[in-house]
Residue, then its C-alpha position, 0 to 999 in steps of 0.5 A: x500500500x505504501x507504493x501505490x499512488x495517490x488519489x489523483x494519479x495514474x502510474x506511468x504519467x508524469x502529468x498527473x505525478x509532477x504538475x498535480x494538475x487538481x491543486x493547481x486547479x484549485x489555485x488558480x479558481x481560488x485566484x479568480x474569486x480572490x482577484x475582484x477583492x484585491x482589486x477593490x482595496x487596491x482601487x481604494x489605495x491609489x484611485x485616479x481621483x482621491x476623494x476620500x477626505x471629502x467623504x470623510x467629512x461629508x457622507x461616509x458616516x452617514x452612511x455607516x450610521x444608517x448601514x448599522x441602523x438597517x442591520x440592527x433592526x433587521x437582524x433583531x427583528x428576523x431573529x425573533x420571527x425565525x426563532x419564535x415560529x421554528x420553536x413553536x412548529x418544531x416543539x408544539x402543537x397547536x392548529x395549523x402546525x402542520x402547515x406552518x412547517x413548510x410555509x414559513x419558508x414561502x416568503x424566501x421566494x419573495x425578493x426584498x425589493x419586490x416587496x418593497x415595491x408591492x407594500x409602498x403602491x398599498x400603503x403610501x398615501x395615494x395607495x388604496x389603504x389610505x384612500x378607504x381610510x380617508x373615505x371612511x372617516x371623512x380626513x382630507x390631507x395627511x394633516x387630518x390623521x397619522x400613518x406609518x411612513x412606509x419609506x422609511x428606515x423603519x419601513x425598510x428594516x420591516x419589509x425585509x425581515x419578512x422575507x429575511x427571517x426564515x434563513x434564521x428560522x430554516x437553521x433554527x428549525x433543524x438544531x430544535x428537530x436534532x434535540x432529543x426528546x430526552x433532554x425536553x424530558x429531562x427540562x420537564x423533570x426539572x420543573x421547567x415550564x415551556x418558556x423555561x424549557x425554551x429559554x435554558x434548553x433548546x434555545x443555547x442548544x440551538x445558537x450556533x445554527x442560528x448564528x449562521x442563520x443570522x450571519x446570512x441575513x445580515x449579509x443579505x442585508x447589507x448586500x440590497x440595492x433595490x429596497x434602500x435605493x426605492x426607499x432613499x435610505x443612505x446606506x453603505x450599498x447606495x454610497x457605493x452607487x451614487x460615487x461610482x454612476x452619479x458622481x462618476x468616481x469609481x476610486x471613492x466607491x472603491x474605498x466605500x466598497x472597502x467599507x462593507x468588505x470590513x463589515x463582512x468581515x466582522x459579521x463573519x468573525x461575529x458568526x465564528x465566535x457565536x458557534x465557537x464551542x460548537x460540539x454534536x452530542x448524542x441527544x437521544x431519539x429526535x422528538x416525536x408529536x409525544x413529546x412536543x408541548x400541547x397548547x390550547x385555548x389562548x395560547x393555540x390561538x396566538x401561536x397560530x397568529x405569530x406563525x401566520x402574520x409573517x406568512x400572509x404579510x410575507x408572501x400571501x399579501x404581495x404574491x396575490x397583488x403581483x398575480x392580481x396586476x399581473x393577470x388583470x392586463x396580461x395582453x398588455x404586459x406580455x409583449x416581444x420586449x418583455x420575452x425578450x428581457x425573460x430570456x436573457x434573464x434565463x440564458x444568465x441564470x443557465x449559464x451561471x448555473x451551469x458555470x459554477x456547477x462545473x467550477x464547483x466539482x473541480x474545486x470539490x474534487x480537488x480537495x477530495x484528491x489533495x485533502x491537506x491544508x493549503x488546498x483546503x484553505x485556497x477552497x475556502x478562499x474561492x467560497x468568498x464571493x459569496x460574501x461580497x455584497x454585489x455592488x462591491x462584486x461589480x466594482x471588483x470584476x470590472x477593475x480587472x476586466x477593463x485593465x484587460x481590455x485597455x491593455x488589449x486596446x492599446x496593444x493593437x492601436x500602437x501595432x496595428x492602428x486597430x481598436x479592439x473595443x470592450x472585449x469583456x468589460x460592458x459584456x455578458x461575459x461580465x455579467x457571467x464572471x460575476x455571477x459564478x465567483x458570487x454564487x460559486x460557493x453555492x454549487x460548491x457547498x452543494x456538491x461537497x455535501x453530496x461527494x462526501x457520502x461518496x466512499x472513499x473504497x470507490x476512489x480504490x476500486x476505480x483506480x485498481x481497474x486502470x482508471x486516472x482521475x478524470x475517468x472516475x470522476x466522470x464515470x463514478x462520482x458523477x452519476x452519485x452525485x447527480x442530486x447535488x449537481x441538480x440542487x446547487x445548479x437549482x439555487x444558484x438558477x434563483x439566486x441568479x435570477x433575482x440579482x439585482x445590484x450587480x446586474x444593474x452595474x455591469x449589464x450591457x448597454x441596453x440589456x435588461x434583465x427581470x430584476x433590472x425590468x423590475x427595479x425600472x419601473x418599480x422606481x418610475x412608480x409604475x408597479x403594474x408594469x413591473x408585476x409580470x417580471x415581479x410575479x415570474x421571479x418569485x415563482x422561479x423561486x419556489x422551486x427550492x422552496x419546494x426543495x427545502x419543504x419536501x426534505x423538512x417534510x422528510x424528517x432530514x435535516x434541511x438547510x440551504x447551502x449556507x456557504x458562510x459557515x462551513x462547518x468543522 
């Protein structure tokens, strides 16, 4: 055994023996997703035109305060609807429990700035709300009455936990469905009450899965564009837009951008430290309907109301108006522009999809051949994208990509007196690149998990029969792995589809996408325009939804491909 070779290689082949072709694979994936962040601080230290001490002096605090303001609300408010309704589907039984169980998950579906869109045409002051409001009781001007401004910081922190919270509750949901019925027995030996049970048992059980629900959604919110844009509120995402496309200074979005990549890197610390001691210990049999808390009367009925509030406000209420605006003039909105805008939405979706799906086996197989620790940690390095909010992804892609091109460019004019032109800056390639090193760890966390339960006596068996590497990757994992190719090709397929900031950034002149269709005339208040391109993508994104219920229903432990937090 000790002459034979590793996993990787073949005898008799130098190529697979000397170059180790899959860590430099590995490498060099790793390099591309690493390149846009480099880029991003180096713009920031020498721009063309430095103007960071007048954003010092002007806005930059202004928007660090709001940045902090928005993640605050959003997370606290997300963590208790994601906390509340897991703990009470999972331990309690009221009616409706059965249904709360894979229905909390429907406002995933639902992008933020699509409700942002839909709960502003309702309730602003010309919206139908106020109007029956004000024909009810006779008021005439806002002066007559008081209302919640809708576009607002608080409006905004709202909205989006409602279609936030069940990362928090999908992470939650599975530790409190691992907790053995033992220990609830046990708390009740004790003396517990329910609130105590919860409170001193599973809750502190359960943090560190929610700090990884958490981290997500706080990532997710400092990664909106569309909703802090509709909503004018001045967040570190929106500084980053109005430097770069409104005041034209691609080195002052850069040192913004640089900002929010010290933020990531704090919400990520903060999520490391917050399941620090994280151990997996033998808890017993996982609960059953026997030893969940039984609750009646008052109590069944405000559990069914805190589960079914985030639901209908979450998806039922802006899923129906997109379907009413929609369906009401089909005809008119489904016309040759709008095909058209559907499918580029579906060509890049189908491209990322398929890009990082095949990046992602690369970077999965690599590190299955070559488990030490410097390939391990340049994998880890190419899950960072995931990360990057996409307006300082858009920055980071197109530093490098228009160097390429001027470089391109001014090599032939002084040889040959020939324009090149934009060959991948201002591109679908663009478009595609940053895609792929942002969702990249999606289809890498998905085939990962799948080609671990591959056993390694395959790897032995493929390789005692003659075949190399790629032979049995092809020809044994692949067909193994199918499951997980499909499902990280699947979210990868929504995520794409309702990327708005980057897409807005680096889209082609005259190349609309449905989040920039949307996002278009969302903002020239012509939501009824905007339903068709709305309503298509949250049904795009019930597809893993449906994915995510049916393995909850299945009594597995389902949660996203969470590529923040890898586990061990």
């Amino acid at each position: 055994m000790a002459n034979q070779p590793a996993l990787g290689t073949r005898p008799g082949i130098p190529f697979f023996r000397h170059l180790r072709a899959w860590p430099a694979t590995v490498f060099i994936i790793a390099g591309l997703v690493v390149l846009p962040v480099l880029s991003v601080f180096y713009l920031a230290l020498f721009p063309t035109d430095n103007i960071w001490r007048h954003l010092y002096n002007t806005v930059l605090f202004r928007y660090i305060e709001t940045t902090l303001l928005l993640l605050a609300g959003v997370g606290l408010l997300s963590f208790t609807i994601g906390v509340t309704t897991a703990w009470l589907v999972t331990l309690c039984r009221f009616p409706g429990r059965r249904v709360f169980e894979w229905a909390l998950l429907l406002p995933f579906a639902v992008p933020a700035y699509v409700i942002a869109f839909i709960y502003t045409d309702m309730l602003e002051f010309a919206g139908p709300l106020q109007g029956a409001l004000r024909d009810l009781f006779g008021w005439q001007t806002r002066r007559d009455y008081w209302f919640p401004e809708i576009r607002s910081l608080g409006g905004a922190i709202v909205l989006m936990s409602l279609v936030l919270f069940p990362y928090i509750y999908l992470m939650a949901r599975a530790a409190f469905m691992e907790q053995g019925s033992n220990v609830l027995a046990a708390s009740r030996t004790l003396g517990c009450t329910p609130w105590q049970s919860f409170y001193r048992v599973s809750l502190p059980l359960a943090r560190p899965a929610i700090a990884v629900g958490l981290a997500l959604t706080l990532m997710e919110t400092l990664n909106d564009f569309g909703t802090v844009d509709y909503f004018a509120i001045r967040t570190l995402s929106l500084g980053v837009y109005d430097t770069w496309l409104n005041m034209g200074n691609l080195g002052g979005a850069a040192q913004i951008a640089s900002m929010m990549l010290v933020f990531v890197v704090v919400l990520v610390t903060l999520e490391r430290i917050g399941r620090a001691r994280q151990r997996h210990f033998g808890q017993g049999k996982p609960n059953q309907d026997s030893a969940l808390y039984t609750l009646t009367g008052l109590k069944a009925w405000l559990a069914f109301l805190a589960c079914a509030l985030p639901l209908v406000l979450g998806f039922a209420v802006p899923a129906f108006q997109l379907a009413s605006y929609a369906l009401g003039n089909f005809s008119a909105y489904w016309t040759e522009d709008f095909v058209a805008i559907s499918w580029n939405s579906l060509f890049l979706a189908s491209a990322a999809a398929l890009v990082t799906v095949v990046i992602g086996t690369l970077l999965a197989y690599g590190r299955r051949l070559h488990p030490n620790r410097s390939v391990r940690l340049f994998v880890s390095l190419s899950k960072l994208g995931y990360a990057m909010p996409g307006t300082v992804l858009a920055i980071g892609v197109l530093i490098p990509l228009a160097a390429f091109d001027n470089s391109i460019d001014a090599f032939l004019r002084a040889r040959f007196n020939v324009s090149s032109g934009l060959l991948l800056s201002g591109t679908v390639f663009a478009l595609i690149f940053a895609y792929s090193v942002r969702f990249l760890a999606v289809a890498a966390g998905a085939v990962e998990s799948s080609l671990d339960k591959v056993t390694p006596s395959m790897d032995k068996a493929a390789r005692s029969l003659g075949m190399n590497s790629l032979e049995t990757l092809r020809r044994v994992h692949l067909p193994l792995i199918r499951p997980g190719l499909l499902t990280g090709a699947l979210v990868v397929f929504v995520d794409t589809m309702k990327e708005l900031p980057a897409t807005l950034m680096l889209r082609p002149f005259n190349f609309d996408t449905l989040a920039t269709y949307v996002y278009q005339y969302a903002s020239d208040e012509q939501i009824e325009v905007a339903a068709m391109g709305a309503l298509m993508i949250v049904l795009v994104g019930l597809l893993p939804v449906i994915m995510l219920s049916r393995s909850i229903k299945g009594g597995r432990k389902a949660a996203p491909v969470l590529p923040v937090a890898e586990q061990g």
